[in-house]
MARBA-3410 file (N, C-alpha, C, O; in Angstrom, 1 decimal):
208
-169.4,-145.1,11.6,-168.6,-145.2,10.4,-168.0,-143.9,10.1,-168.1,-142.7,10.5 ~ -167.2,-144.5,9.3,-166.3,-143.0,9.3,-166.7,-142.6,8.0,-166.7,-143.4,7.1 ~ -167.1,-140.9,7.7,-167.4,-140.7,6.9,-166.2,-140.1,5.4,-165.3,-139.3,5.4 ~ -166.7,-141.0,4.1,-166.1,-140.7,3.1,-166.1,-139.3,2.9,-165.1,-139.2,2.2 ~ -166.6,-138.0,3.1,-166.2,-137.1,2.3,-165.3,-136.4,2.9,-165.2,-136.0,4.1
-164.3,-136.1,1.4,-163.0,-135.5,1.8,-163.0,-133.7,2.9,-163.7,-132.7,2.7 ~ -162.2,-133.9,3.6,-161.9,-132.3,4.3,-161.3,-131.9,3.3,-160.6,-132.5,2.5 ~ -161.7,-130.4,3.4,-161.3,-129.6,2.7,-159.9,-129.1,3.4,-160.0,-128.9,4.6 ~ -158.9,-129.0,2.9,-158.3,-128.3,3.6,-157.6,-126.9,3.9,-157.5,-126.1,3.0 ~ -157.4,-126.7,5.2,-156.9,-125.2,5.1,-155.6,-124.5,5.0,-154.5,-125.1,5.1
-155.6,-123.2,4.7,-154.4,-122.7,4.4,-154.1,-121.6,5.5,-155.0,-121.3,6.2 ~ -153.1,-121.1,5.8,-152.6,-120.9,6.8,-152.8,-119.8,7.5,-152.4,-119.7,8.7 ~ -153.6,-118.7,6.8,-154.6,-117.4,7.1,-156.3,-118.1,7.0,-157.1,-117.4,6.5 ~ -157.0,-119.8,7.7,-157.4,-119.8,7.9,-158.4,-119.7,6.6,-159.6,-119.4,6.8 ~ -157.9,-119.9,5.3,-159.1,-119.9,4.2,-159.0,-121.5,3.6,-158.3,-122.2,4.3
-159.6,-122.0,2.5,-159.8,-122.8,1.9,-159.3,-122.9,1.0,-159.8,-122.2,0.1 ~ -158.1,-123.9,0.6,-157.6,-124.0,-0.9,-158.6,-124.8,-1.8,-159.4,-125.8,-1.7 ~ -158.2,-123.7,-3.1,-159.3,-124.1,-3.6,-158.6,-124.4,-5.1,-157.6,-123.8,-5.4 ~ -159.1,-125.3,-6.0,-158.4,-125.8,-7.4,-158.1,-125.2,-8.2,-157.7,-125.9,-9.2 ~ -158.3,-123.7,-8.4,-158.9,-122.6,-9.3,-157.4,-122.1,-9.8,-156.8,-121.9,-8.8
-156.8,-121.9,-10.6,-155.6,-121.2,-11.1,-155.7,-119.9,-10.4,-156.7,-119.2,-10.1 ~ -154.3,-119.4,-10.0,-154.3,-118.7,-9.3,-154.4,-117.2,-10.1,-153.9,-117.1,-11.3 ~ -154.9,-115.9,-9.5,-155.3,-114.7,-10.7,-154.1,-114.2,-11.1,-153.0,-114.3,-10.6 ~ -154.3,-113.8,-11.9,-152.9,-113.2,-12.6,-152.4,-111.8,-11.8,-153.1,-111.1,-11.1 ~ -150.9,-111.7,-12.1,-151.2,-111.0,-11.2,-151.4,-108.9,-11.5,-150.9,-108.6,-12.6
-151.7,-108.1,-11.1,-152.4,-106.7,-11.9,-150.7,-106.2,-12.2,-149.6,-106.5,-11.6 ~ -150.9,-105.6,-13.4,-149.4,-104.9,-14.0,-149.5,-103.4,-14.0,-150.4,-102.6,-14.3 ~ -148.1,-103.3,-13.3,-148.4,-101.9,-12.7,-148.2,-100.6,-14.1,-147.5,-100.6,-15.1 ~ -148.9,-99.8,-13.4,-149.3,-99.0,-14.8,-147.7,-97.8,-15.2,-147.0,-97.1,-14.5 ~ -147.8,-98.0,-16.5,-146.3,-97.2,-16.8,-146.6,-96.2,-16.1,-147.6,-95.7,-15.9
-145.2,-95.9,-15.6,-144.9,-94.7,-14.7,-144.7,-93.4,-15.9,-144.0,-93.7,-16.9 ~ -145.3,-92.4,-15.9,-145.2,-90.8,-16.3,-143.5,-90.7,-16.4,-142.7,-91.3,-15.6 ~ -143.2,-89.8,-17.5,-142.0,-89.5,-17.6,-141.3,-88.4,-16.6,-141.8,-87.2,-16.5 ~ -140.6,-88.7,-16.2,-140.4,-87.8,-15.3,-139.8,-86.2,-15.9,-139.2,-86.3,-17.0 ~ -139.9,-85.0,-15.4,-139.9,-83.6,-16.0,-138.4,-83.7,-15.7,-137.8,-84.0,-14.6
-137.8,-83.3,-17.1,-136.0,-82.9,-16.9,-135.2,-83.9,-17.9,-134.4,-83.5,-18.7 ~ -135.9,-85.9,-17.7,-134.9,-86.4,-17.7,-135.9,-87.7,-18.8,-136.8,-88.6,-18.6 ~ -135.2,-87.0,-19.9,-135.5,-87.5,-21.1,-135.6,-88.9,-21.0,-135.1,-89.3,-19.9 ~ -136.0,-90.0,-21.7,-135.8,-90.9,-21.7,-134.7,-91.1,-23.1,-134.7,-90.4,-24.2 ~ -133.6,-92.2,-22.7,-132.8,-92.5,-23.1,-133.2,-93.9,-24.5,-133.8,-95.0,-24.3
-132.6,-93.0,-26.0,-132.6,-93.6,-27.0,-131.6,-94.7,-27.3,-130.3,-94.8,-27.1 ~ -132.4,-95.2,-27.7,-132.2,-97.0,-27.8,-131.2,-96.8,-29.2,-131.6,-95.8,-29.8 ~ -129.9,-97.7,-29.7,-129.3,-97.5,-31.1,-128.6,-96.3,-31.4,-128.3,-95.6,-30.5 ~ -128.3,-96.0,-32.8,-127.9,-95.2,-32.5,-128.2,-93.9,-33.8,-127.7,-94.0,-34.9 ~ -128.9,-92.9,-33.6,-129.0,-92.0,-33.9,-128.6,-91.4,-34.9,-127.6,-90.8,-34.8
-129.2,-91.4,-36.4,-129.4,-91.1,-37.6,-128.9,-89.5,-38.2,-128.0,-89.2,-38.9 ~ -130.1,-88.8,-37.7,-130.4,-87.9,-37.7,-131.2,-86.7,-36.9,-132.3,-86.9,-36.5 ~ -130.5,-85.3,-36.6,-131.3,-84.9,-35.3,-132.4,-83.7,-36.7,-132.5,-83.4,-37.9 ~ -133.1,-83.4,-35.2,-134.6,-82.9,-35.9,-133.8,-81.4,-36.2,-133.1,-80.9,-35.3 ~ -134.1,-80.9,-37.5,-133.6,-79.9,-38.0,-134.8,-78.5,-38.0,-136.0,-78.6,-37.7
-134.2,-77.6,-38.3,-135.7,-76.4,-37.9,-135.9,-76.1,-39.2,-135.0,-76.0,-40.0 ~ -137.0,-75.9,-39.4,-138.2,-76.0,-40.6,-137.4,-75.1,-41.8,-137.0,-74.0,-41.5 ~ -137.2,-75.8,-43.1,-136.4,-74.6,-43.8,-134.7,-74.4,-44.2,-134.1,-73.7,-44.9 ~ -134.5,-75.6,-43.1,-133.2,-76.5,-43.1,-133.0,-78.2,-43.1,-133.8,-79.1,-42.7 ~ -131.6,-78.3,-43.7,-131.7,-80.0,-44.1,-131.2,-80.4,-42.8,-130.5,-79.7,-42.0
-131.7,-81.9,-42.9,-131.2,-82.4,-41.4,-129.7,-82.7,-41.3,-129.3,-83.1,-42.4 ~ -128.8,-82.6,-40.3,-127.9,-82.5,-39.8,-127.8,-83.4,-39.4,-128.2,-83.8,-38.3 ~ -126.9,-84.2,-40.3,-126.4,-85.7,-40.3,-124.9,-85.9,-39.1,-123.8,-85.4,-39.3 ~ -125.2,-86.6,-38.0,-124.4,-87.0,-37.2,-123.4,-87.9,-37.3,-123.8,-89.1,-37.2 ~ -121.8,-87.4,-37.5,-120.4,-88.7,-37.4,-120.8,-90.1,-36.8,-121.1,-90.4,-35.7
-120.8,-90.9,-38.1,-120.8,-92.3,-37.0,-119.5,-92.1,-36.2,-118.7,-91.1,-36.3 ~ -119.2,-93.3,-35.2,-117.8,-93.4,-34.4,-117.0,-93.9,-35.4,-115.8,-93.8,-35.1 ~ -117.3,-94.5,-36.5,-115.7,-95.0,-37.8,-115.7,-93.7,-38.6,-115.1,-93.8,-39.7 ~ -116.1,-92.6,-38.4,-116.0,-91.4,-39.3,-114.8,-90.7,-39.1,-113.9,-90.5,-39.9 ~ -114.9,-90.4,-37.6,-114.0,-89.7,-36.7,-112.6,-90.3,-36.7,-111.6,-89.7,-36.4
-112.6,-91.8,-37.1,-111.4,-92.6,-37.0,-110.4,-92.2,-38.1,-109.3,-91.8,-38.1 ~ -111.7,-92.7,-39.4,-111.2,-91.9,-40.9,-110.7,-91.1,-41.1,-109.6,-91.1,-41.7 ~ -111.3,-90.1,-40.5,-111.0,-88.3,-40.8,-109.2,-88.2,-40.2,-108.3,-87.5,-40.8 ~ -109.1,-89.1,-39.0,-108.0,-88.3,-38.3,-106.8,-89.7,-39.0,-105.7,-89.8,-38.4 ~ -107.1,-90.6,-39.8,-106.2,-91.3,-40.3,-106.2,-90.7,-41.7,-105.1,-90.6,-42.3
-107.2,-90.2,-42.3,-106.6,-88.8,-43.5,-105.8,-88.1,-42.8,-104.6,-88.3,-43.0 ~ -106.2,-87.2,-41.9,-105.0,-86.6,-42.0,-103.7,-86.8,-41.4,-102.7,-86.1,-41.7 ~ -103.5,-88.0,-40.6,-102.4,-88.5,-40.0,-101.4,-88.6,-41.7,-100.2,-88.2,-41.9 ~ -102.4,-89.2,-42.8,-101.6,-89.6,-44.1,-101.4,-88.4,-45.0,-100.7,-88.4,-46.0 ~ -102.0,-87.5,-44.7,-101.8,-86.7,-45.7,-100.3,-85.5,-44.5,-99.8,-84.4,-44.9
-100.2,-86.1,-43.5,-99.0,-85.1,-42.7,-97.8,-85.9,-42.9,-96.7,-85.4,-43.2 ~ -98.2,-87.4,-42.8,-96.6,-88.0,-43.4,-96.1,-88.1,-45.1,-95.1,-88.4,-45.7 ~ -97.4,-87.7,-45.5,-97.5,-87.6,-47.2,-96.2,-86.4,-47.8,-95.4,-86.4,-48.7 ~ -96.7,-85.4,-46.5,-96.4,-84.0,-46.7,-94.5,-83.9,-46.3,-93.6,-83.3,-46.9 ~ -94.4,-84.7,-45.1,-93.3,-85.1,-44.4,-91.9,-85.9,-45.4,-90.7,-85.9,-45.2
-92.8,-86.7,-46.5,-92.0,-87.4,-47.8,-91.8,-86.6,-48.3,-90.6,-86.5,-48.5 ~ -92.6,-85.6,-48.9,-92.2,-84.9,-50.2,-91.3,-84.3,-50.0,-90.4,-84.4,-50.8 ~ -91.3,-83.1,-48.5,-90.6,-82.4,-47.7,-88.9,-83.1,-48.0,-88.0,-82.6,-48.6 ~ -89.0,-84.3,-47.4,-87.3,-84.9,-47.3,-87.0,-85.3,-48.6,-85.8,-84.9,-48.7 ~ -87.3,-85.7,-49.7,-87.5,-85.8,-50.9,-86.9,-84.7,-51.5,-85.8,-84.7,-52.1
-87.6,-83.8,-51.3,-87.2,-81.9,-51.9,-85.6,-81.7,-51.1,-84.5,-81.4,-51.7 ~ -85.8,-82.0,-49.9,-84.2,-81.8,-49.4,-83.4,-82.9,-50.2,-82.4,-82.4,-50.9 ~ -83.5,-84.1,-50.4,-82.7,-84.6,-50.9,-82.4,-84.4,-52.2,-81.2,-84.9,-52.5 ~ -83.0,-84.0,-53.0,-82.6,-83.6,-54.2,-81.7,-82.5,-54.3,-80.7,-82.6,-55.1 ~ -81.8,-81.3,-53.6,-81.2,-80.5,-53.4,-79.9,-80.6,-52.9,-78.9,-80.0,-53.4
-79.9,-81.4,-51.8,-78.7,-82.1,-51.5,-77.9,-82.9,-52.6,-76.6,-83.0,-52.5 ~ -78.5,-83.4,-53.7,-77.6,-84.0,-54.4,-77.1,-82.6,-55.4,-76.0,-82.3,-55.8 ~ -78.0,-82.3,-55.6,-77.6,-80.8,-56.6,-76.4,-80.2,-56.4,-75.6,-80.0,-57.3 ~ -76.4,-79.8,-55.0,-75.5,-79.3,-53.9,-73.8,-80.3,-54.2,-72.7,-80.0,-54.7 ~ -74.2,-81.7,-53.6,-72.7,-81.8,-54.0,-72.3,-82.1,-55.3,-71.1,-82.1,-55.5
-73.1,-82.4,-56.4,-72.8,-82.3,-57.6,-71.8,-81.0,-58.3,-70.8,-81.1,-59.0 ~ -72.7,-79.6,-57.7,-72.2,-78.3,-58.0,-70.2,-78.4,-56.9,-69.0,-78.2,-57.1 ~ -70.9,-78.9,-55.9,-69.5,-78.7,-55.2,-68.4,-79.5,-55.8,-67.3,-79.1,-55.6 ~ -68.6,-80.3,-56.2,-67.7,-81.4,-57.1,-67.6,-80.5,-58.3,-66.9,-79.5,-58.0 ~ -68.0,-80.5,-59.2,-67.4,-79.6,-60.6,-66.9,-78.6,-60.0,-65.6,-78.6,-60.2
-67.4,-77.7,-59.3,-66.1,-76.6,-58.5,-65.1,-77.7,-58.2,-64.2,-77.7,-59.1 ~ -64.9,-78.4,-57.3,-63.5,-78.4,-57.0,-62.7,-79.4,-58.5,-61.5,-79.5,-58.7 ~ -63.4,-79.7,-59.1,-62.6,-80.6,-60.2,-62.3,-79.3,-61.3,-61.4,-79.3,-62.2 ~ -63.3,-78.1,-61.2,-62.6,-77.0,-61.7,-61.5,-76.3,-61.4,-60.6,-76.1,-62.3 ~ -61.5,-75.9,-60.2,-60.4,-75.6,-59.6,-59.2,-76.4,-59.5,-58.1,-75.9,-59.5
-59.3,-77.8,-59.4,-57.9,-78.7,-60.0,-57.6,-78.2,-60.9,-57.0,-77.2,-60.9 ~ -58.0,-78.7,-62.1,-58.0,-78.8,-63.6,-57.2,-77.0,-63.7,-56.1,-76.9,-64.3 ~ -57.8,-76.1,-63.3,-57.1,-74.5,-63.5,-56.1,-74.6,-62.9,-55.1,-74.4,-63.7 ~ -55.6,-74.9,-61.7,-54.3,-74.8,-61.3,-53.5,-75.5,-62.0,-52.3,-75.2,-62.2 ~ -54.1,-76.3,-62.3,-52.3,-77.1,-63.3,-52.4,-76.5,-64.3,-51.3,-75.9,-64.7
-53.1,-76.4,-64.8,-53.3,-75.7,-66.4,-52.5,-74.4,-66.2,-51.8,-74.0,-67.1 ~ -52.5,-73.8,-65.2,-52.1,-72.3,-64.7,-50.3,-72.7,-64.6,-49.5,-71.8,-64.9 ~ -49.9,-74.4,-63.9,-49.1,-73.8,-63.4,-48.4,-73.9,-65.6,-47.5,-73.1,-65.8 ~ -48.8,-74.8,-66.9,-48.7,-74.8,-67.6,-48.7,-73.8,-68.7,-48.4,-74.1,-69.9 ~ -49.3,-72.5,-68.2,-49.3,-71.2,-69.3,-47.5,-70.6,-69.6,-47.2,-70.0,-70.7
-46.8,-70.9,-68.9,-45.4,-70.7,-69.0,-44.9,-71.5,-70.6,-44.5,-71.0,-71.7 ~ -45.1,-73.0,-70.0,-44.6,-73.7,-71.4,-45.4,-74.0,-72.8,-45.2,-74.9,-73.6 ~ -46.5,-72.9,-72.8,-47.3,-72.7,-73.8,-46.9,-71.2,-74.1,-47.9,-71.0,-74.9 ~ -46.6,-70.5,-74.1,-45.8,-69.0,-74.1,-44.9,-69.4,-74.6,-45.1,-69.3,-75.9 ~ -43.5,-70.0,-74.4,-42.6,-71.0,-75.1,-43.1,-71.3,-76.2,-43.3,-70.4,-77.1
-43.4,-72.1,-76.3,-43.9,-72.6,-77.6,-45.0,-71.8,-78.5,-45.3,-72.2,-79.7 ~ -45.6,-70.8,-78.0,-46.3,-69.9,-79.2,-44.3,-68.9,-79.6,-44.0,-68.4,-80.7 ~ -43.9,-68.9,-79.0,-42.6,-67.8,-79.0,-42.1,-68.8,-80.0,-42.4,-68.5,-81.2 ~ -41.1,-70.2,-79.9,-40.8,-70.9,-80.3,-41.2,-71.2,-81.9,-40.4,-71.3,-82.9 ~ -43.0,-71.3,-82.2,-43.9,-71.3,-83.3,-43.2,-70.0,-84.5,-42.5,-70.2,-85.5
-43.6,-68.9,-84.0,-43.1,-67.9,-84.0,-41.8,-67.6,-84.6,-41.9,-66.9,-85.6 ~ -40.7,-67.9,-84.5,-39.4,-67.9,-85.0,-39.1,-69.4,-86.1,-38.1,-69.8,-86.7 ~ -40.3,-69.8,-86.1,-39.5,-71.1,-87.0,-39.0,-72.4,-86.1,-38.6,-73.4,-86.6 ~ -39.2,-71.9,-84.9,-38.1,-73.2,-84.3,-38.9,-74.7,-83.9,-38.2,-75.7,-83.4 ~ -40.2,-74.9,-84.2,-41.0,-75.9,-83.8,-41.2,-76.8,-84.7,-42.4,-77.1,-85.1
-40.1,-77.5,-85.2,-40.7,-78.7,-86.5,-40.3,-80.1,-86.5,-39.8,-80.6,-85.4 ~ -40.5,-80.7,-87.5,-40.6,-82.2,-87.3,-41.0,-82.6,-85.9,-41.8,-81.9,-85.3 ~ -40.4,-83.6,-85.5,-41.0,-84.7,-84.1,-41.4,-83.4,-83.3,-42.6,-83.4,-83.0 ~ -40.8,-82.3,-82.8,-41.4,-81.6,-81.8,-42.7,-80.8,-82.4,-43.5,-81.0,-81.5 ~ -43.1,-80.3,-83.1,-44.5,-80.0,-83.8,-45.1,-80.7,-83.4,-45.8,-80.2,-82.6
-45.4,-82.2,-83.5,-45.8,-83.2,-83.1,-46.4,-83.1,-81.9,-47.6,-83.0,-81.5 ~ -45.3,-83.1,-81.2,-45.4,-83.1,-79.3,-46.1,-81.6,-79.0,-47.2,-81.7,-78.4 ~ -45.8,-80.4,-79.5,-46.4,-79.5,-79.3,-48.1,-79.6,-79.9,-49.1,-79.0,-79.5 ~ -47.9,-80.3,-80.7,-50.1,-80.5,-81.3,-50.3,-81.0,-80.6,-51.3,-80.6,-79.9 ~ -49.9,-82.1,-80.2,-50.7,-83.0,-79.6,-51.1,-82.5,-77.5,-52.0,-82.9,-76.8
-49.9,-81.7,-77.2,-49.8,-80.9,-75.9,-51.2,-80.0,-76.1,-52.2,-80.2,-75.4 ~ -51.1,-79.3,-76.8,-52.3,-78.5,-77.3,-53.9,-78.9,-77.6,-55.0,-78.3,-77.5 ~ -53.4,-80.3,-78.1,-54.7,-80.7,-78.3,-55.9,-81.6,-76.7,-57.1,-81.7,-76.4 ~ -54.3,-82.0,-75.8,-54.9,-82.2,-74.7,-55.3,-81.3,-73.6,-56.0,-81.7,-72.7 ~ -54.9,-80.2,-73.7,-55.3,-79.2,-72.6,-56.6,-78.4,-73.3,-57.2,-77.5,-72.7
-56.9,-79.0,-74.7,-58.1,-78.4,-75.2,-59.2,-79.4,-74.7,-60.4,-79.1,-74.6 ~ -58.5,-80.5,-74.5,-59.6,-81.5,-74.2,-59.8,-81.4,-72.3,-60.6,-82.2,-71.6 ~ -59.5,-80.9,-72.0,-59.3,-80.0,-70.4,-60.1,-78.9,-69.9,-60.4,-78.6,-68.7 ~ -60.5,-78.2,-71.0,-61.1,-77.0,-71.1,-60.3,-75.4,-71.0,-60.7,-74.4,-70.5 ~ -59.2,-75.8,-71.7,-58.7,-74.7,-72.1,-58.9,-74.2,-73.3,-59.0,-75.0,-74.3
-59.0,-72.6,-73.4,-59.6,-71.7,-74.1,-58.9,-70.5,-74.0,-58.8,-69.8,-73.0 ~ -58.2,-70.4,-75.4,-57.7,-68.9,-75.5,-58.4,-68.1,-75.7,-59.2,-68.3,-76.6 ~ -58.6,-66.8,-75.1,-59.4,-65.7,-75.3,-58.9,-64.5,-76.1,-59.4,-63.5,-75.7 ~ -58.2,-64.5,-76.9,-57.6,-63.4,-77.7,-57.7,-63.4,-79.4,-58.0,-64.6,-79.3 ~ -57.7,-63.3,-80.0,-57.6,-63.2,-81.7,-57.3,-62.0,-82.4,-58.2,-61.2,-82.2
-56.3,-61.7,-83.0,-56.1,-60.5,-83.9,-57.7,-60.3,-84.9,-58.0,-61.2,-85.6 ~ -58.5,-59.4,-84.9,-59.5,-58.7,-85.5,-60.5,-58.6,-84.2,-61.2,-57.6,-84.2 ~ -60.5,-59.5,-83.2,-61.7,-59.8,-82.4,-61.7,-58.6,-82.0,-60.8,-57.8,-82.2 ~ -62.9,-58.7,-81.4,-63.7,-57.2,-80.7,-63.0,-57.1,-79.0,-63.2,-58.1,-78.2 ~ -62.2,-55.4,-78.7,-61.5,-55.6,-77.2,-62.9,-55.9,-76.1,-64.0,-55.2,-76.1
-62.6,-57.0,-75.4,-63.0,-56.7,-74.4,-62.1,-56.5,-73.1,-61.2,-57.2,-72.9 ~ -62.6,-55.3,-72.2,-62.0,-55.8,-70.8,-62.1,-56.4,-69.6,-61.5,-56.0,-68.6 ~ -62.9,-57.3,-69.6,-62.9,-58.5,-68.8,-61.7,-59.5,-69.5,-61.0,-59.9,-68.6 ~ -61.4,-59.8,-70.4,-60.6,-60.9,-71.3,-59.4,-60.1,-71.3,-58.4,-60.6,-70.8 ~ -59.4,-59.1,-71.8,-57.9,-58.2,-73.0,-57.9,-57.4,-71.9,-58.7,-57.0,-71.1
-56.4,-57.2,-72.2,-55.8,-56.0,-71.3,-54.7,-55.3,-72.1,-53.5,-55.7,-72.4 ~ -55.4,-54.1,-72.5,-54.5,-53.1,-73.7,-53.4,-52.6,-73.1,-53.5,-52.0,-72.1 ~ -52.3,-52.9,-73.9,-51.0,-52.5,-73.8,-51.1,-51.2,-74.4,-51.4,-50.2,-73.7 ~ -50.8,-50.9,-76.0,-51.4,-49.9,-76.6,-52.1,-49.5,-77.2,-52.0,-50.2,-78.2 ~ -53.1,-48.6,-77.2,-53.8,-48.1,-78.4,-53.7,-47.1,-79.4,-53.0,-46.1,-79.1
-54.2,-47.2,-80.5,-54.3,-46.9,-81.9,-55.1,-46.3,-82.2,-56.1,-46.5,-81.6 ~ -55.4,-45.2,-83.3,-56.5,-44.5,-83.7,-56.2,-44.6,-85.3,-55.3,-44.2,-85.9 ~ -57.7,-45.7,-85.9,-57.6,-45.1,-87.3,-58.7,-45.6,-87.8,-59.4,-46.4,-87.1 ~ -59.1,-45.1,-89.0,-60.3,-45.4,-90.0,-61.0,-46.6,-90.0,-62.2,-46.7,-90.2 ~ -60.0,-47.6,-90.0,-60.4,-49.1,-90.5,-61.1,-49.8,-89.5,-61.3,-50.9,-89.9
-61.7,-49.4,-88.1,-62.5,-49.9,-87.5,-63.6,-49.0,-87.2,-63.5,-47.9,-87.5 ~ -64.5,-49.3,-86.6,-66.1,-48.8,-86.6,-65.8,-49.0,-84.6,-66.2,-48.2,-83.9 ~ -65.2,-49.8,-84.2,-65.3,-50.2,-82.6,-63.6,-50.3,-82.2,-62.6,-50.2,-82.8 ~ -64.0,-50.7,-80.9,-62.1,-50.6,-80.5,-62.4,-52.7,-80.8,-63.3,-53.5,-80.6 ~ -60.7,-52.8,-81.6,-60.5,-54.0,-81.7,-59.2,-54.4,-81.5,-58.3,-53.7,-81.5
-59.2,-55.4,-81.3,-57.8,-56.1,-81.1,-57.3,-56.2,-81.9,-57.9,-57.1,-82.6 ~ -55.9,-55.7,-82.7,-55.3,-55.5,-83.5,-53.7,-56.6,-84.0,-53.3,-57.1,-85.1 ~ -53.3,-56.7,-82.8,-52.7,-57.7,-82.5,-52.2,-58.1,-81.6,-51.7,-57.2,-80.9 ~ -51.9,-59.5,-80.9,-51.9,-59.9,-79.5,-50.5,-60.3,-79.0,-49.9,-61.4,-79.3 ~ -50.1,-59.5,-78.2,-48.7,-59.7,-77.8,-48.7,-61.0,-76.9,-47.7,-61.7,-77.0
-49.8,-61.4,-75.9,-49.6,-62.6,-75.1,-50.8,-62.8,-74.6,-51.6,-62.1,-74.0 ~ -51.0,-64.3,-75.1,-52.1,-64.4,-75.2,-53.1,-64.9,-73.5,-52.6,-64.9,-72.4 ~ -53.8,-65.1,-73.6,-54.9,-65.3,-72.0,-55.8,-66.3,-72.6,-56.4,-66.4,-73.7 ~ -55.7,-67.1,-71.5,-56.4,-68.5,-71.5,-57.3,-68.0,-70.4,-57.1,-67.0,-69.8 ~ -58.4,-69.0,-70.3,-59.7,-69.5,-69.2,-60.3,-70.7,-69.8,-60.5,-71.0,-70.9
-60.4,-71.5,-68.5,-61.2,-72.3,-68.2,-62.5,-72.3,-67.9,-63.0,-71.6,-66.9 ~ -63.3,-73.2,-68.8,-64.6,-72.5,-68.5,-65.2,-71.3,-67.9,-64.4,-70.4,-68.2 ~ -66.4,-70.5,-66.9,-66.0,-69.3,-66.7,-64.8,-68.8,-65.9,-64.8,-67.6,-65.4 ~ -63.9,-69.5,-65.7,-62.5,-69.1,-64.7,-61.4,-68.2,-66.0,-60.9,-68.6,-67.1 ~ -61.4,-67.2,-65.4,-60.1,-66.7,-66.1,-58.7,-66.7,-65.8,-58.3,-66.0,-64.9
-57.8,-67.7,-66.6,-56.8,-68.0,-65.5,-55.8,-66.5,-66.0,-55.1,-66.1,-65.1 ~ -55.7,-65.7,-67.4,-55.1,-65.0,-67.7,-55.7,-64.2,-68.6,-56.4,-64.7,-69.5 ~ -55.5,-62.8,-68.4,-55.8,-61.8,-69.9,-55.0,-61.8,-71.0,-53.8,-62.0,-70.8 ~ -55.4,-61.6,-72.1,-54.1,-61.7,-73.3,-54.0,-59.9,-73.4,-54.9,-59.0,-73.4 ~ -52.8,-60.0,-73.4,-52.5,-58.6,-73.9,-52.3,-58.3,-75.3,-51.6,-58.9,-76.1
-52.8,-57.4,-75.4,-53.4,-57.0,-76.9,-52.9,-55.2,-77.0,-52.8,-54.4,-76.1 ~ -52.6,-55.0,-78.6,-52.9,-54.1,-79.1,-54.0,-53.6,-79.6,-54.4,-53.9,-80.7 ~ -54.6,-52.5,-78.9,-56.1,-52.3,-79.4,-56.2,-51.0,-81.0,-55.4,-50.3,-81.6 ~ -57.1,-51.1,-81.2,-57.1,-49.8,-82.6,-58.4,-49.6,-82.5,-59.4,-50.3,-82.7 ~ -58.2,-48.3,-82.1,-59.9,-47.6,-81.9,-59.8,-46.5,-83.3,-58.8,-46.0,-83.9
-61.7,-46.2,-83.4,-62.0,-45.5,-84.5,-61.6,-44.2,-84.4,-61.7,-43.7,-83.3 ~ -61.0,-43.2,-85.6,-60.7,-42.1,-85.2,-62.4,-41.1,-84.6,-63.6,-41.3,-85.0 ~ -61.8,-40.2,-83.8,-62.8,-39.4,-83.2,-63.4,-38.5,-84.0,-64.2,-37.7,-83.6
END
């Protein structure tokens, strides 16, 4: 008969399998750090170790560095506005000033080439000869070249100057303390600071 009990069977180095879970297997023991080569920090780093007596030394995150250099990127185009800004104002200043010059300089030459037919008519004033309708025409000529910026520079008592007055003769007597304009043979206009003419004047200075 054939016998029931089971063979065991074998395994292939000739041993006996057997039902037992197999051993676990040994875990190898951490390796020593090696001399030189630090071991590498995990995340990212706070703070480095400071020497006794000092505060620790706080390390830029990577969005620090971003910040910093987009300040100043804004504060260089900040500086770049104000900069063109300032020119442009200047620039308007500029042709503003060049405009009144040249609308001064219009305005004087006609007026200049007009000192002839205002001479006329102070001469004309003068003899009696300026009345009814032509008075008129003469006020009202007068009143527009005042609205022009014309300005006589001369007056019998005023004080001589010579930038303005240009003395024909002078006088010596008591009744003044300064040299004055006494009386004005032809008179001198300017336009704002433009002088288109001196009035010639009789001056009277104090006796010596």
């Amino acid at each position: 008969m054939t016998s029931s009990t089971p063979r065991s069977s074998t395994t292939t180095n000739g041993r006996e399998a057997r039902d037992e879970p197999p051993a676990p297997r040994p875990r190898r023991a951490a390796s020593a750090a090696r001399p030189g080569r630090p071991r590498p920090l995990r995340g990212r780093p706070r703070h480095l170790p400071a020497d006794r007596g000092t505060a620790p030394r706080v390390l830029p995150a990577p969005g620090d560095a971003t910040d910093a250099a987009l300040r100043a990127e804004l504060r260089e185009r900040t500086a770049d506005l104000q900069r063109l800004k300032a020119e442009y104002d200047n620039y308007r200043k500029r042709v503003r000033r060049d405009r009144q010059a040249v609308a001064e300089i219009a305005v004087s030459n006609v007026l200049a080439r007009l000192l002839p037919v205002l001479d006329a008519l102070a001469e004309a004033t003068a003899q009696g000869e300026v009345t009814d309708g032509f008075a008129r025409v003469a006020g009202a000529l007068e009143t527009e070249l005042a609205s022009l910026g014309l300005q006589s520079v001369a007056a019998p008592g005023a004080p001589f100057d010579p930038t303005l007055h240009e003395a024909v003769t002078c006088t010596h007597t008591d009744r003044v303390t300064c040299p004055t304009c006494s009386a004005v043979l032809r008179q001198g206009y300017r336009v704002g600071g433009q002088l288109l003419r001196p009035a010639e004047v009789v001056v009277a200075a104090p006796d010596r």
